[in-house]
N, C-alpha and C positions, 0 to 999 in steps of 0.2 A: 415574593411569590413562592407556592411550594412546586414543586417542578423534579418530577419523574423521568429520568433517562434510562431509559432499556438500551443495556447494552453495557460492559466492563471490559471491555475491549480496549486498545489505547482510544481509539475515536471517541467512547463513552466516557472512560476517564477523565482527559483532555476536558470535553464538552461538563463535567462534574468541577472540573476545576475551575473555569471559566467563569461559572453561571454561579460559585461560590464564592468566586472572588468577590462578586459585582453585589454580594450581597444575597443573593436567592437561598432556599433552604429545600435542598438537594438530595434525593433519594437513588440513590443506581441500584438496578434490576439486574441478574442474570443466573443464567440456568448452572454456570459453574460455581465452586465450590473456593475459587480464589478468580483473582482478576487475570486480564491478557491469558487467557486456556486457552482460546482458539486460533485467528489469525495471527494473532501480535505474538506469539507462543516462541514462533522459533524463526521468523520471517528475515527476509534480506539483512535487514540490518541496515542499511544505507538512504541516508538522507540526500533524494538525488534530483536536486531540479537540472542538473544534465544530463538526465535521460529521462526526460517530460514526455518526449515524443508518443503521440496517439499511436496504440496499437492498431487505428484501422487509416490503411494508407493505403497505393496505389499499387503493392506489391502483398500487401494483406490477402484478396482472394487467392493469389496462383498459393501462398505461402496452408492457405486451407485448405486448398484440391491438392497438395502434393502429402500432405499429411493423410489423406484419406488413404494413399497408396502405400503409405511406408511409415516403419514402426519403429523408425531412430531419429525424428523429426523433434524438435525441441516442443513445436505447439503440437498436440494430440486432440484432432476435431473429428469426431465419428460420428453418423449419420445413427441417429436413433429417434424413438418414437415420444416424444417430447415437445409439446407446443410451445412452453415457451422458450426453449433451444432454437427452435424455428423461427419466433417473433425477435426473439433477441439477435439472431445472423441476419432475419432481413433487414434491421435496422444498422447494423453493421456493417455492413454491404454498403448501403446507403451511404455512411458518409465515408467510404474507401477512396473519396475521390481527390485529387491533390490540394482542393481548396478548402475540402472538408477538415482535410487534414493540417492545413494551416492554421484554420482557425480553431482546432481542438485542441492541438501542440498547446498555441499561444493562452488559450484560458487555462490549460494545465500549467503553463511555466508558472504564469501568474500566479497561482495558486500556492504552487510549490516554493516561489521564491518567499512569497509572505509567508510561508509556512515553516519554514526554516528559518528566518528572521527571528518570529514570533517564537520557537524553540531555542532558541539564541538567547534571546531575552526572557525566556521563562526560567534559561539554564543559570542568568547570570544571578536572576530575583530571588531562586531558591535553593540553588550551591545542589540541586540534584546530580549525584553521576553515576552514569552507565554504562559505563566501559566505553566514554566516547573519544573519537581520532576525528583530528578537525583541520587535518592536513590535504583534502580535497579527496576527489577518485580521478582511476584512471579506466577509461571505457577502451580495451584492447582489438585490434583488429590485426586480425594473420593473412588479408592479400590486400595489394595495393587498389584494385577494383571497391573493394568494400570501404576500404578507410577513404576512398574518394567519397563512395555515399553517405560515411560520415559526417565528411568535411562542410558538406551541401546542409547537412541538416544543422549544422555548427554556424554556419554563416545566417541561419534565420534564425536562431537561436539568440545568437549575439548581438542581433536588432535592437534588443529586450536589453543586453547590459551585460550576461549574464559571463562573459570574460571566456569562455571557452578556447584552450589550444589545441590547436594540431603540431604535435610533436613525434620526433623521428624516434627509432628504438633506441637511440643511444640516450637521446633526453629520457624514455622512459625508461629506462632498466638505471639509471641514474638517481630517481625520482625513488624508486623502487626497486632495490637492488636482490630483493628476493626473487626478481625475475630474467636472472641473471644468465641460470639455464635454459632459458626458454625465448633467449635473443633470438638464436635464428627462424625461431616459427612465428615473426612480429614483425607486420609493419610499418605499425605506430598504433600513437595512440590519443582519443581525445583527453586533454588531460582539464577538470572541473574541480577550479580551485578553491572554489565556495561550497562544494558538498561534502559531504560527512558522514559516520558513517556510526552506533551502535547497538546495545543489547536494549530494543525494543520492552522485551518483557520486563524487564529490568526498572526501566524507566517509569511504565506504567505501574509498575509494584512502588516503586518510591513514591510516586506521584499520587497512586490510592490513598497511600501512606498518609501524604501532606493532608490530602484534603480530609480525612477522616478527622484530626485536628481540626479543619475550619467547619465542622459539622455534619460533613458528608455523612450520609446513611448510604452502606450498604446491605444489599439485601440478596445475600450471592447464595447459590445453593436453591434460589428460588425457580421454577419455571415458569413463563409466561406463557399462556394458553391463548388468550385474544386482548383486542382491545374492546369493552364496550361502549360504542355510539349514541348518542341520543342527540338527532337530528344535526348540524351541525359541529357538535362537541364530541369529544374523548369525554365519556364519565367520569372511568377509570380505566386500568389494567387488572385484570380477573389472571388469578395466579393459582396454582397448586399450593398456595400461602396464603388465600385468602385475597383480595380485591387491595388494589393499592391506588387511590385516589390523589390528583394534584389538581393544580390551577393549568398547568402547563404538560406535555408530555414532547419528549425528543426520542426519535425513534434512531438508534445508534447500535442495530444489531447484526448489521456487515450483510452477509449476502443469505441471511434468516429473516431480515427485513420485508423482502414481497411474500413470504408465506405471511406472516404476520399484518401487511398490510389489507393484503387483498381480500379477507376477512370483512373487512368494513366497504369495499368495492375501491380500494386506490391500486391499479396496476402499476407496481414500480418495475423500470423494462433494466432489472440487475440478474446477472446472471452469474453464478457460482464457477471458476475457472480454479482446477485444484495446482496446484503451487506443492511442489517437493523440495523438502532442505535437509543438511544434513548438516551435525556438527563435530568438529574434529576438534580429541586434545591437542595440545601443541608440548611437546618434550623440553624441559629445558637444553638451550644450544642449540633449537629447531629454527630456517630460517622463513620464518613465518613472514607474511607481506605487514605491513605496517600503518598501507592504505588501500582501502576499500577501491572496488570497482567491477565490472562485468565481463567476460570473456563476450564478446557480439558475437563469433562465430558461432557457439555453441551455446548462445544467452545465458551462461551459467556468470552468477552475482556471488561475486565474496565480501568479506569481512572478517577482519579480524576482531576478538570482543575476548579482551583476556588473553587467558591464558585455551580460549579455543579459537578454530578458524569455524565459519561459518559459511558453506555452499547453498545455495537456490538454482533454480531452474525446474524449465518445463512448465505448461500451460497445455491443462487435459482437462477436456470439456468432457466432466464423468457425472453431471449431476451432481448431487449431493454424497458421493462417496468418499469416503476421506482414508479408504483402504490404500495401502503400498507395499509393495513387496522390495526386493533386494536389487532388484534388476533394473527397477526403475529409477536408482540415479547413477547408473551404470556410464550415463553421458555427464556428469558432473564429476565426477571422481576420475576420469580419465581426463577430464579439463582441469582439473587440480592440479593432477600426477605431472603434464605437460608442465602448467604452469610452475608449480612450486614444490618440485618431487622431494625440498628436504625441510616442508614447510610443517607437517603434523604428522602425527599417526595412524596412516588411512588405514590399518586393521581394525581400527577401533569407533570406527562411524556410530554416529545416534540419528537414526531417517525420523523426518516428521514430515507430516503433509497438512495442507490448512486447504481451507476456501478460501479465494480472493473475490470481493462484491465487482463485477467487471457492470459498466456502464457502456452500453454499443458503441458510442462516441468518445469513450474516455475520462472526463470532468466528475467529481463526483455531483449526487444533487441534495442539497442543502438550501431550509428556507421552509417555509410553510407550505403543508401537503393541500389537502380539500377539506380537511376540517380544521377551523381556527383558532385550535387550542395543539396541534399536532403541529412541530418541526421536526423534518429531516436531517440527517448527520450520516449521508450513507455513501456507497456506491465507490470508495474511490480504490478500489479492483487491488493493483498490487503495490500500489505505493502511497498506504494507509497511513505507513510512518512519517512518508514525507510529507504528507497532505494533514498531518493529526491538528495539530496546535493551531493552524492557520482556518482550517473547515472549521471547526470548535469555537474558535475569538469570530469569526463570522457568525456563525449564530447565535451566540451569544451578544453577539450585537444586534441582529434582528431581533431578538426576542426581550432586549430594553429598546428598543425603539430608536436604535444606534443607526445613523449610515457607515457600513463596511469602509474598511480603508485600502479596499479594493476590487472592482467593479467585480460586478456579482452576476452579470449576462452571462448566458452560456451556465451556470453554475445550479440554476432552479429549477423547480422540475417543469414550469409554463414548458420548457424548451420543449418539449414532447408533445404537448398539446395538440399539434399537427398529426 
């Protein structure tokens, strides 16, 4: 089949390479000028199914009413004039609730652990590298109160398989001796020996790469304008390039996807949450960390990737703005400096900021929309990279007429239906 993916993202990548393997003949859409521009641009870095965990949980509301008050808060939620900000927190709200959030976790683990598998064995079939460290992460906590709430989420975690420790700072600063200075601001740490951690864009550039060889078409520098409908069916994609026609269309364009959708009446309930990162060279004789992981107090996510360190953090509900100034990773770079004061050259930062596709619940959704020639490939907020290969071989198996090799509830968009 001929089969249109909008979207050169890693998710769209991914989903191109997939759908080429199997044999289909492959077109990818997008408005940039190379692949991975936007989200996958400058992102985390880390492959993390231990830290699955549903952003909407039972301490999720107080964590959005204290951000309205105060402007050094990791998550930035302002009350603005936005409907679908409004439908997207009532839904949010909704499953804040402890069981909601068990069961949101549990269909993210899932997700992520096959998703990382599935990147494992892509990594091993086509010798791709991307500055990858396959020596786990370590998710940091600085008081014994919080690494208790860690520990709680580690024990249902570990239902699943997923080997999760809880280690004192002596194991971690052992593990990772780059954090050597920063023993006594540490209570410990979960330590996730199956996650991993590299350079996103990197991978998707190789990986455009590969498939351009199995016949991928790109068609980058192009803009998509709508989709057009004709009663149940996708026509085509109507472009500033002219109409681009398939048998198939996979909609893979991160948190641009409900402008684009809802064009033809599909409300997808994704909402755009902007993500700040920064990237640091690292000196030679600098003692840079060597495995990836998260600061929890301050949610700031490192990576190392080369010959640079890579900072994230922050979740600022700004619409579609992807402006940033200097001040705004003001809290990550003082989570560095604690962390790893002789790890790079923090005079020399590069700030990027992206969209993350945020879904109320978590899960991305994946699978066939309201028209029967339209699949999904969207929604999975900030952990794109870890969800890429796994969401992708999933629909890529619904759309030969594959059963998933792993349950696909919670994952579609029927879930909304309600």
């Amino acid at each position: 089949m001929k089969i249109v993916v909008l979207g050169a993202g890693v998710i769209g990548v991914t989903t191109a390479y997939y759908l080429a393997r199997a044999g289909h003949m492959v077109t990818v859409v997008d408005r940039q000028p190379k692949v991975a521009q936007e989200t996958s641009f400058a992102n985390a870095g880390l492959i993390a199914p231990g830290h699955a965990a549903s952003w909407a949980s039972p301490r999720a509301p107080w964590i959005l009413a204290q951000s309205l008050l105060r402007r050094d808060t990791s998550l930035r939620f302002r009350l603005r004039a936005d409907p679908a900000l409004w439908r997207w927190t009532l839904k949010f709200l909704a499953n804040c609730t402890t069981e909601r959030n068990r069961i949101n976790t549990l269909r993210k683990l899932s997700l992520c652990i096959y998703s990382r598998d599935a990147l494992i064995e892509l990594r091993r079939e086509t010798n791709i590298a991307y500055d990858e460290i396959t020596r786990g992460a370590l998710y940091l906590y600085r008081d014994a109160r919080h690494f208790a709430t860690g520990q709680r989420t580690l024990a249902m975690l570990n239902q699943y398989g997923l080997g999760l420790e809880a280690i004192d700072t002596a194991r971690t600063v052992a593990l990772e001796p780059a954090l050597a200075p920063a023993r006594d601001k540490l209570a410990g740490a979960i330590y996730a020996p199956g996650d991993e951690s590299g350079d996103c864009r990197r991978f998707t550039e190789e990986l455009a790469h590969l498939c351009g060889t199995m016949g991928v078409i790109f068609r980058l520098g192009t803009t998509i304008t709508r989709l057009v409908a004709e009663g149940d069916l996708i026509a085509s994609v109507a472009t500033d390039d002219g109409d681009i026609a398939g048998d198939l269309y996979v909609l893979a364009l991160g948190s641009f996807s409900p402008l684009l959708a809802r064009r033809i009446g599909l409300k997808l309930p994704i909402y755009p949450v902007k993500g700040y990162s920064m990237t640091l060279p690292i000196a030679e004789g600098a003692e840079a960390p060597m495995i990836g992981g998260v600061d929890e107090f301050n949610l700031v996510a490192f990576a190392r990737m080369g010959n640079r360190l890579r900072l994230t953090g922050t979740a600022d509900f700004a619409g579609y703005a992807t402006t940033h100034q200097p001040e705004h990773f003001a809290v990550m770079l003082k989570s560095a400096r604690e962390l790893f004061p002789r790890a790079a050259d923090f005079d020399r930062p590069d700030y990027w900021a992206c969209l993350r596709p945020m879904t109320p619940d978590g899960p991305p959704i994946l699978g066939l929309a309201r028209h029967r020639n339209l699949y999904l490939n969207t929604g999975q907020g900030h952990m794109g990279w870890t969800m890429a290969c796994g969401s992708s071989r999933i629909v890529a198996d619904m759309i030969d007429g594959r059963l998933p090799d792993i349950d696909v509830r919670g994952l579609t968009m029927d879930r909304f239906a309600a």
